[in-house]
C-alpha angles and dihedrals in degrees: 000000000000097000076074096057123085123214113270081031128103135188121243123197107230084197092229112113089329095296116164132197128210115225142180106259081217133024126018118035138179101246126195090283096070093048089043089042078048089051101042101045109092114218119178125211098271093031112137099211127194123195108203116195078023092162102187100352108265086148109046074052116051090043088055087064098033095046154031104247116153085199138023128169139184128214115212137169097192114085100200077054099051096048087049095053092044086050083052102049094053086038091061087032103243107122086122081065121020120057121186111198126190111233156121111263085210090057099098094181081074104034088056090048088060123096105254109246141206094239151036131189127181143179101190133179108293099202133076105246089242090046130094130352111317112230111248087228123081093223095051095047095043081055105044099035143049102248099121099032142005130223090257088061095051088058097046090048087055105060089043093064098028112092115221119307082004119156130245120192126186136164110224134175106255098240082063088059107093089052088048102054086036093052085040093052086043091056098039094251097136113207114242108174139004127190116192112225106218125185087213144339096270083040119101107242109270102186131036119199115211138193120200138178139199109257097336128167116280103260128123127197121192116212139220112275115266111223122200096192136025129233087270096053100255130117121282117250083245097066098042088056088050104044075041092224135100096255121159 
C-alpha cells in the first residue's frame, strides 16, 4: 500500500472492510461531519450517488463499504485533492466503482455532461468568504470558506445533477440553516428531513444534517439529537456504531 503514499502523506484505517484513506500529515483533514454526512445519507442498492466538494474522497469511501452502490463519484476543484482521492480509490481496489473527477461544481457545462444521478451528498464550505480567519493555506481555505463557491451554488449544483425525486444530503452548521432551507425552497429542493449534531447534551448543537428532495412534497420531519459525547466525556453509543470501533 505504500507505493501509494506520497511523502508528507499517512494512511489512515477507516475501520470499514479494511478500507484505508490517504491524508495530508499536516493541513487539510476529514473531521466527524464527513463520516456522520456518510451515515446519514440513504443509498439504495441501485442508487447512482455524486459527492460534490468530495476532497479526498472520505465519502465516496466510506459509501462504497456501507452500501451497494454500482457508481459513486466525487466532484473536486483541488487538484492535490483530487490526486490523493484517485491514489486512494486503486489503493482500496474500486476503481470499478468510485470515480474521482477534477472540476468546478459552478461550471454548469460539466455538471450538465454528467449522468444524473439518484444522490448527492456534499460536505461544502461552512464559512461566509468575509467571516472568520482565513487559513494562510489555499487548500484550507478552499475548504473552510466560500471562495470558490457559495451555498447557493451548492444547491444549485445539486438539482442540476439530481434526477427527479432524487435525494441531496449535506451536513451544515446550524447558524447557516435559515439560508439552506431558504436556498433549498428557492430551488425546489424540499427539505425533507433535518437532524441537529450536538457535542453533548449541555452543548449548543455544532452540525445539522439535512435531506432534501427535487421537487418533493412539502413535508419536514425533525429528527432525534444526535449527541458526540456522553455526560461522562466518551463517545455516544451512536458514533461508535457509526465510526464502527470501539472508540471512548
Amino acid at each position: 500500500m505504500m507505493e501509494y503514499v506520497n511523502p508528507g502523506e499517512t494512511l489512515e484505517d477507516l475501520n470499514r472492510n479494511g478500507l484505508t484513506i490517504i491524508q495530508k500529515k499536516k493541513g487539510f483533514r476529514f473531521g466527524v461531519d464527513a463520516v456522520l454526512l456518510s451515515d446519514f445519507a440513504k443509498v439504495r442498492k441501485k442508487d447512482r450517488v455524486l459527492d460534490l466538494c468530495t476532497g479526498t474522497g472520505i465519502i465516496p469511501l466510506l459509501l462504497s463499504a456501507k452500501t451497494e452502490s454500482p457508481a459513486i463519484t466525487g466532484l473536486e476543484i483541488q487538484h492535490e485533492f483530487v490526486d490523493m482521492a484517485r491514489r486512494s480509490v486503486l489503493m482500496n481496489k474500486l476503481e470499478n466503482r468510485v470515480v474521482i473527477l477534477e472540476g468546478d461544481l459552478c461550471d454548469e457545462a460539466l455538471l450538465k455532461s454528467l449522468p444524473k444521478v439518484d444522490v448527492v451528498t456534499v460536505n461544502p464550505p461552512y464559512k461566509k468568504a468575509a467571516s472568520g480567519i482565513i487559513n494562510e493555506e489555499d487548500a484550507l481555505t478552499l475548504a473552510r470558506h466560500e471562495v470558490a463557491l457559495t451555498l447557493e451554488d451548492v444547491i444549485r449544483a445539486a438539482r442540476i445533477c439530481l434526477k427527479d425525486n432524487g435525494r441531496l444530503y449535506l451536513i451544515h452548521r446550524p447558524e447557516r440553516l435559515a439560508d439552506l432551507l431558504t436556498l433549498m425552497r428557492q430551488y425546489r429542493m424540499e427539505p425533507k428531513s433535518l437532524r441537529m449534531v450536538y457535542p453533548h447534551a449541555k452543548k449548543a448543537p455544532s452540525m445539522v444534517l439535512v435531506e432534501g428532495q427535487r421537487d418533493g412534497g412539502a413535508f419536514l420531519k425533525v429528527l432525534p439529537p444526535l449527541f458526540v459525547y456522553d455526560e461522562d466525556g466518551s463517545y455516544s453509543d451512536e458514533i461508535r456504531r457509526i465510526y464502527g470501533d470501539d472508540r471512548r
